[in-house]
KOLGULO-219325 format. One record per residue (C-alpha): y, x, z. Coordinates in steps of 0.25 Angstrom, whole numbers. Layout:
{r {Y, X, Z}} ...
//
This chain:
{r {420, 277, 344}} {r {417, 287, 333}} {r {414, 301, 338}} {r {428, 308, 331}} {r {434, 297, 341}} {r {426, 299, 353}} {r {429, 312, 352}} {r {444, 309, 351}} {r {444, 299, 362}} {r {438, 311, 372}} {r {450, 320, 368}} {r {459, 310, 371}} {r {454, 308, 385}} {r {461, 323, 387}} {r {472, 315, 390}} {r {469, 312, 404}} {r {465, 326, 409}} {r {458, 332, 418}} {r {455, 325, 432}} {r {450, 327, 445}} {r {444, 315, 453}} {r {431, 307, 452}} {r {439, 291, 454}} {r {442, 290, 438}} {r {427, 294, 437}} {r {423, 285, 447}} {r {428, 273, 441}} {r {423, 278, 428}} {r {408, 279, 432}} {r {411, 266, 438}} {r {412, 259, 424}} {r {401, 266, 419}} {r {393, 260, 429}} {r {392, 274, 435}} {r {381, 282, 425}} {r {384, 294, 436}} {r {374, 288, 446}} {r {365, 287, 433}} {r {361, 301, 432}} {r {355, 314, 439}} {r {364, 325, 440}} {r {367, 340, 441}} {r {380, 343, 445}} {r {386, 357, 442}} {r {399, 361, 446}} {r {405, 377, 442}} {r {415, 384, 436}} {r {406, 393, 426}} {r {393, 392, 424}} {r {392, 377, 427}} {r {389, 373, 410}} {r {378, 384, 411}} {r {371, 380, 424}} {r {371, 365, 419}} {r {365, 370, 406}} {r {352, 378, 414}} {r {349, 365, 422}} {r {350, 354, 410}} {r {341, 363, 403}} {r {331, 366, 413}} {r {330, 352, 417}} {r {330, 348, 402}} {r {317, 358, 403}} {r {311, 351, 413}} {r {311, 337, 405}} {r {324, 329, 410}} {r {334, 323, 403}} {r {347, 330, 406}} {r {361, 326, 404}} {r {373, 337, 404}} {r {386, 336, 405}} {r {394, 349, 400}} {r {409, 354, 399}} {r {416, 360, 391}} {r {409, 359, 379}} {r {407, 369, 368}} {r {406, 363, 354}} {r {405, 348, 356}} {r {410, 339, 365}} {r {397, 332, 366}} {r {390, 344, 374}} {r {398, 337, 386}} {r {385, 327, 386}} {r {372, 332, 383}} {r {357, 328, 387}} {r {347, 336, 385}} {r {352, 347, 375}} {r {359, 335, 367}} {r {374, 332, 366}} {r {377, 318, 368}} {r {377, 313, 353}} {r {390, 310, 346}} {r {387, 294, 348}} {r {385, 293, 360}} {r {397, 301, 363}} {r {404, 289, 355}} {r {397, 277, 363}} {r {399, 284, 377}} {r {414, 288, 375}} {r {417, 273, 371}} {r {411, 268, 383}} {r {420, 278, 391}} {r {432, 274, 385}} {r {431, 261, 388}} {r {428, 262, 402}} {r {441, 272, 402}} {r {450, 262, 396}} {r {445, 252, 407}} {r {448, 262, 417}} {r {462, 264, 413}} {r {464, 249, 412}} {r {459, 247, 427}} {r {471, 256, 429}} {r {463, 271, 431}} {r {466, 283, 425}} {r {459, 287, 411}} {r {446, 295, 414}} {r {450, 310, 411}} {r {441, 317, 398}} {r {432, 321, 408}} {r {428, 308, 417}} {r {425, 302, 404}} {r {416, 313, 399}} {r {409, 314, 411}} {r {407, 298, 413}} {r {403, 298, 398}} {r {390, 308, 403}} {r {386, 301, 415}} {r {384, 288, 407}} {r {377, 296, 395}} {r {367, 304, 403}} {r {365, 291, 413}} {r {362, 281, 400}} {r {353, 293, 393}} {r {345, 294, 406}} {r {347, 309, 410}} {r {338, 313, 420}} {r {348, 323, 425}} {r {364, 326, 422}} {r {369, 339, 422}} {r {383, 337, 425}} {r {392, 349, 425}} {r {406, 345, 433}} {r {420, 347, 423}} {r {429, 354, 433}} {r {429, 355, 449}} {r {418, 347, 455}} {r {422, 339, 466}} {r {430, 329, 457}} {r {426, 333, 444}} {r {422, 320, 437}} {r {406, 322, 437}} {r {406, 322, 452}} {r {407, 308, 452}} {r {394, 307, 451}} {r {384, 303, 463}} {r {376, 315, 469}} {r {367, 322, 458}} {r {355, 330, 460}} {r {361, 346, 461}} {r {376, 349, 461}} {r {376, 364, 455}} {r {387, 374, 456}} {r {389, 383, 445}} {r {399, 395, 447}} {r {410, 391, 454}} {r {422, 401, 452}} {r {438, 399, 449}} {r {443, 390, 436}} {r {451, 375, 438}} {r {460, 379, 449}} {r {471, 368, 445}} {r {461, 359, 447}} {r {449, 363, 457}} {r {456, 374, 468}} {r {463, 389, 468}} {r {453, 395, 474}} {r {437, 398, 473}} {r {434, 389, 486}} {r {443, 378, 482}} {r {436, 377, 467}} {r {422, 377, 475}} {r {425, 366, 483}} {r {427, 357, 471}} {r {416, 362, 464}} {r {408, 358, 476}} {r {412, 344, 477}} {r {401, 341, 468}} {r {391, 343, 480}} {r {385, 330, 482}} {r {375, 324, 494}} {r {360, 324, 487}} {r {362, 334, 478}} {r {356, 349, 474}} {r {368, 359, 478}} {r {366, 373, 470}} {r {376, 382, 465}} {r {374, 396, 458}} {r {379, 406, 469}} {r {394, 407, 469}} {r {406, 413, 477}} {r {404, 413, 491}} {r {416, 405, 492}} {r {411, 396, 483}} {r {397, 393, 489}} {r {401, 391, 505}} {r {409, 380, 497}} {r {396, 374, 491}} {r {389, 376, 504}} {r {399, 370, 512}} {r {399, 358, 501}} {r {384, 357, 500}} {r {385, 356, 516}} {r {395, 343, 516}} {r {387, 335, 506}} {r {373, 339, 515}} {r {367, 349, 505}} {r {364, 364, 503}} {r {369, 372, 490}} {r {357, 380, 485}} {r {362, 394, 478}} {r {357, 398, 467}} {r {358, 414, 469}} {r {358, 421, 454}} {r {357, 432, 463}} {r {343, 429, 466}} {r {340, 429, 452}} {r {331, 440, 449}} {r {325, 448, 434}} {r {339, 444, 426}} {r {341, 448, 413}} {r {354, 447, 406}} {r {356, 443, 392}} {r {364, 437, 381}} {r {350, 429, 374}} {r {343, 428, 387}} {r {343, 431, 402}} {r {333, 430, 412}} {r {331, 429, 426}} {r {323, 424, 438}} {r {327, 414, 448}} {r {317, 410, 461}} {r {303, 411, 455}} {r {308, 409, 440}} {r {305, 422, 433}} {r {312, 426, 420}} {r {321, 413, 418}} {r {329, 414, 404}} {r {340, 410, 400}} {r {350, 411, 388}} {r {363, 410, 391}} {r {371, 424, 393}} {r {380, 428, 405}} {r {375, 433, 419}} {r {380, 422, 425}} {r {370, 413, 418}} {r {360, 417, 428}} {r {368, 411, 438}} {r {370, 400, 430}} {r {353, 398, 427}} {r {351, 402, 441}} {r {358, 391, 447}} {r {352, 381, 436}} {r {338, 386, 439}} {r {341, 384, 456}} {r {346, 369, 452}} {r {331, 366, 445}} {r {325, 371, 458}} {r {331, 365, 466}} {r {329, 351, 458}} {r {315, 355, 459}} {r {314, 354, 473}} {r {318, 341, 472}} {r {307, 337, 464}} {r {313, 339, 450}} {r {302, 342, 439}} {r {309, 355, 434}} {r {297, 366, 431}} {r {300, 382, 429}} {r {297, 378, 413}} {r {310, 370, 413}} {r {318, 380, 419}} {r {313, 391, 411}} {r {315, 381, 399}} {r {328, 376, 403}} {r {335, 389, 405}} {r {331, 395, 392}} {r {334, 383, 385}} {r {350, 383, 391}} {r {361, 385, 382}} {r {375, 384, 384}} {r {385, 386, 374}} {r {398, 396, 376}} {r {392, 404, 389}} {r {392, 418, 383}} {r {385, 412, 370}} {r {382, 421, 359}} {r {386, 416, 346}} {r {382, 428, 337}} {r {379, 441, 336}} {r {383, 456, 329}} {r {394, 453, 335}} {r {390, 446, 346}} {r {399, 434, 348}} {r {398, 426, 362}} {r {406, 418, 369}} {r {408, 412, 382}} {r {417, 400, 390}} {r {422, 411, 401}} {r {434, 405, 405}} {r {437, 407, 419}} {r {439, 419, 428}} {r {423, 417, 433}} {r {418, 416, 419}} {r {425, 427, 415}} {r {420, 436, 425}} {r {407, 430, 421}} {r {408, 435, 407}} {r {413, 449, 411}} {r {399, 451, 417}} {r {393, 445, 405}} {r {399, 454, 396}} {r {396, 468, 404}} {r {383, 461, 405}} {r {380, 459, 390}} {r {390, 465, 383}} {r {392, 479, 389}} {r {398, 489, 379}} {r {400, 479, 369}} {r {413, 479, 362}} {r {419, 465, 366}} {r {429, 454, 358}} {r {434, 444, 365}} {r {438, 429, 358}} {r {446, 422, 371}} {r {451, 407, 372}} {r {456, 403, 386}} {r {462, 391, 392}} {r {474, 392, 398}} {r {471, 385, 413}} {r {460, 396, 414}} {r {460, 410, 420}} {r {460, 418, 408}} {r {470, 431, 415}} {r {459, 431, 422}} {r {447, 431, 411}} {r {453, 442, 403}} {r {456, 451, 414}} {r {439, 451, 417}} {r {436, 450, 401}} {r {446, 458, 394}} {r {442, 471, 396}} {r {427, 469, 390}} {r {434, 467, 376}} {r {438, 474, 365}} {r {448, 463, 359}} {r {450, 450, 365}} {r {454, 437, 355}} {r {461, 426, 360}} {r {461, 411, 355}} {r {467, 399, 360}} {r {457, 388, 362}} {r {458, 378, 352}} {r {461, 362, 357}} {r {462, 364, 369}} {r {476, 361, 377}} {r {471, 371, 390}} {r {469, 382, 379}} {r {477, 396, 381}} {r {482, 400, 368}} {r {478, 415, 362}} {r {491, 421, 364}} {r {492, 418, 378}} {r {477, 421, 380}} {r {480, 434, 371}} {r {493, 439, 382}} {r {483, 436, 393}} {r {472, 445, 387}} {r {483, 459, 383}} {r {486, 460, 398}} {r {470, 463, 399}} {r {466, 468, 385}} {r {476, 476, 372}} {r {467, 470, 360}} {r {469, 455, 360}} {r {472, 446, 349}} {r {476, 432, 351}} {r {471, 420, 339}} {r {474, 409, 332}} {r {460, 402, 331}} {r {446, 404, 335}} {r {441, 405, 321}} {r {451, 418, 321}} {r {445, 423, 334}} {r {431, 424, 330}} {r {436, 429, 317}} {r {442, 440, 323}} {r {432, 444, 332}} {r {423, 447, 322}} {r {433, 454, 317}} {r {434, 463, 326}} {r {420, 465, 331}} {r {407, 472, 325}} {r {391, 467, 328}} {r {392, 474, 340}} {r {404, 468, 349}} {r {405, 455, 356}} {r {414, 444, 353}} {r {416, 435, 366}} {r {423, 422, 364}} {r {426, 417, 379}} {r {437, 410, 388}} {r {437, 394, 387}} {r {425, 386, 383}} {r {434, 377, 374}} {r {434, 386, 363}} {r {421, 392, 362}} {r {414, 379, 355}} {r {424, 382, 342}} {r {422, 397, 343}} {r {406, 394, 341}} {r {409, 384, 330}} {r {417, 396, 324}} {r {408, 407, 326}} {r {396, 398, 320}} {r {406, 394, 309}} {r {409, 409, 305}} {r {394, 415, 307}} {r {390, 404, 296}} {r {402, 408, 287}} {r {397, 423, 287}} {r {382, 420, 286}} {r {386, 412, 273}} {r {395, 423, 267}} {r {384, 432, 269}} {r {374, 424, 262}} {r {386, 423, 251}} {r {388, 405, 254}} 
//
């Protein structure tokens, strides 16, 4: 296959939806001569923070000389930063090669009488072989939804099972309650293995305890609130963690020294198992961490940031963020939801900090909320809202409104936020020719 029409064969796999189980995966991995017992991995399971956490820990241990896989959703501007080793996407050929190979075992699967593989089965399968035939020392593998029967836990018992924030977001599919969405983010505890989460709800860690307890393990804690000398930014923060003084790192929000500091607790604790991991590559590897759409700064005079807050938790993330960094400031919002998510709920903690609030509709996507909808939503909270037709308008029209001084934040679902950069970047090109006269 060509790459238009590997492309075109992924998106027609949306097809067969999203679901929960590990037996289709199982038989899957079994035709692949299982290349998930083929690899090292860090596990991470979340609700927010999970992408971010998984970035710290392949870049420190990147830092200190291995060879790591990562396996990342959603994605920002490609579809191939779902496979990456090192700081490489896997390359357009071998996207080619390995979605052939895939295919045909799903067609031999659907004539032994199973069901199809689901988008995601088929992505995850695709990464375990790459990263086991390109010889990754580790795989950090971020789970796609849930934990327990998300399609990564099929795999035997890696080296840490890490717990990023666990909050409220799925409940069609994972529980209605805090406790209930835990107890599926826990099943990703396995006998063997590293157990450490960041510090969570107190509901939420007697569930890890009491999961670590049944598979003969003890969940370590990392405590942010043990983290001393810290030092907010937008560029750059700092902050010290168990006899590691002045640890940097450059993405923006408060909570990315939770984040760090549980990524930092994860390469100590791999040290004590006798992985070669010095404070160099842990100093290296959190300066080195980026991560795309997590309150990134696209330009400045006026400063334009955006930011995949899309959930009740992540919202009220942002809120500190923004009384963190942008106190004062006067505030436009761009906003694109979908429509399974909490959005009532996100405007009621957001509005207020915003002088007018834009709303899109998220392009191609079938879960998207349209603006109008999102726009009736967001007068019940705020009296200058405008809802528009495209996302090329939005950004248009918050420059419009806006001086050097004010902030323009693009935020809601992650879906959009790759096009909004492409269009930002599109547009500062376009007005640095005009003032050169090109």
């Amino acid at each position: 296959m060509h790459y238009k029409e590997t492309l075109e064969y992924i998106q027609s796999l949306n097809q067969y939806g999203s679901v929960l189980g590990l037996d289709n995966m199982q038989r899957l991995c079994e035709k692949l001569e299982h290349p998930e017992t083929r690899c090292k991995f860090i596990h991470i399971a979340g609700t927010n923070g999970k992408g971010s956490t998984s970035a710290y820990i392949a870049h420190m241990l990147m830092a200190a000389g291995f060879r790591v896989g990562r396996y990342v959703s959603p994605t920002i501007t490609d579809y191939r930063e779902r496979f990456q080793i090192g700081t490489r996407m896997i390359t357009q050929k071998d996207l080619c090669e390995y979605v052939e190979r895939l295919k045909a075992v799903c067609e031999e699967l659907v004539a032994e009488g199973y069901p199809h593989p689901t988008p995601f089965e088929v992505e995850t399968a695709l990464g375990f072989l790459y990263f086991a035939e390109k010889n990754c020392d580790y795989v950090v593998l971020e789970v796609g939804m849930g934990g327990d029967t998300d399609a990564t836990n099929v795999i035997p018992a890696p080296v840490a099972c890490v717990w990023a924030s666990i909050s409220m977001d799925h409940m069609g599919f994972l529980g209605k309650d805090l406790t209930s969405i835990a107890r599926v983010k826990a099943g990703i505890a396995k006998a063997g293995s590293l157990l450490i989460s960041c510090k969570q709800e107190r509901e939420v860690e007697e569930v890890l305890q009491k999961q670590a307890e049944q598979v003969g393990g003890s969940l370590v804690v990392a405590d942010a609130s043990k983290a001393t000398g810290i030092k907010y930014g937008l560029t750059t923060q700092q902050f010290s963690y168990k006899g590691l003084p002045k640890l940097k790192i450059h993405l923006a929000g408060i909570h990315q020294i939770s984040n760090a500091v549980t990524a930092v607790e994860v390469m100590l604790q791999l040290r004590k198992m006798g992985v070669d991991i010095s404070d160099k590559a842990i100093y290296k590897g959190l300066e080195d961490t980026i991560w795309q759409a997590r309150l990134e700064v696209l330009g400045k005079q006026p400063l334009f940031v955006i930011d995949g807050a899309h959930n009740e938790d992540a919202a009220r993330k942002l809120v500190s963020s923004i009384e963190t960094y942008f106190s004062g400031k006067r505030m436009i919002y761009i906003m694109g939801v979908l429509k399974d998510k909490e959005y009532e709920k996100i405007l009621s903690m957001t509005a207020k900090y915003a002088e007018h609030i834009l709303t899109i509709t998220p392009p191609e996507n079938p879960r998207a909320l349209g603006a109008y909808e999102l726009a009736l939503a967001a007068r019940e909270y705020h009296n200058q809202v405008t809802n528009l037709s495209s996302l090329e308008e939005a950004v248009e029209v918050s420059h419009l409104l806006a001086d050097k001084d004010t902030v323009i934040l693009c935020f809601g679902s992650l879906s959009y936020l790759g096009a909004i950069k492409k269009i930002y970047a599109d547009r500062t090109d376009k007005v640095k020719r005009s003032r050169h006269g090109r």
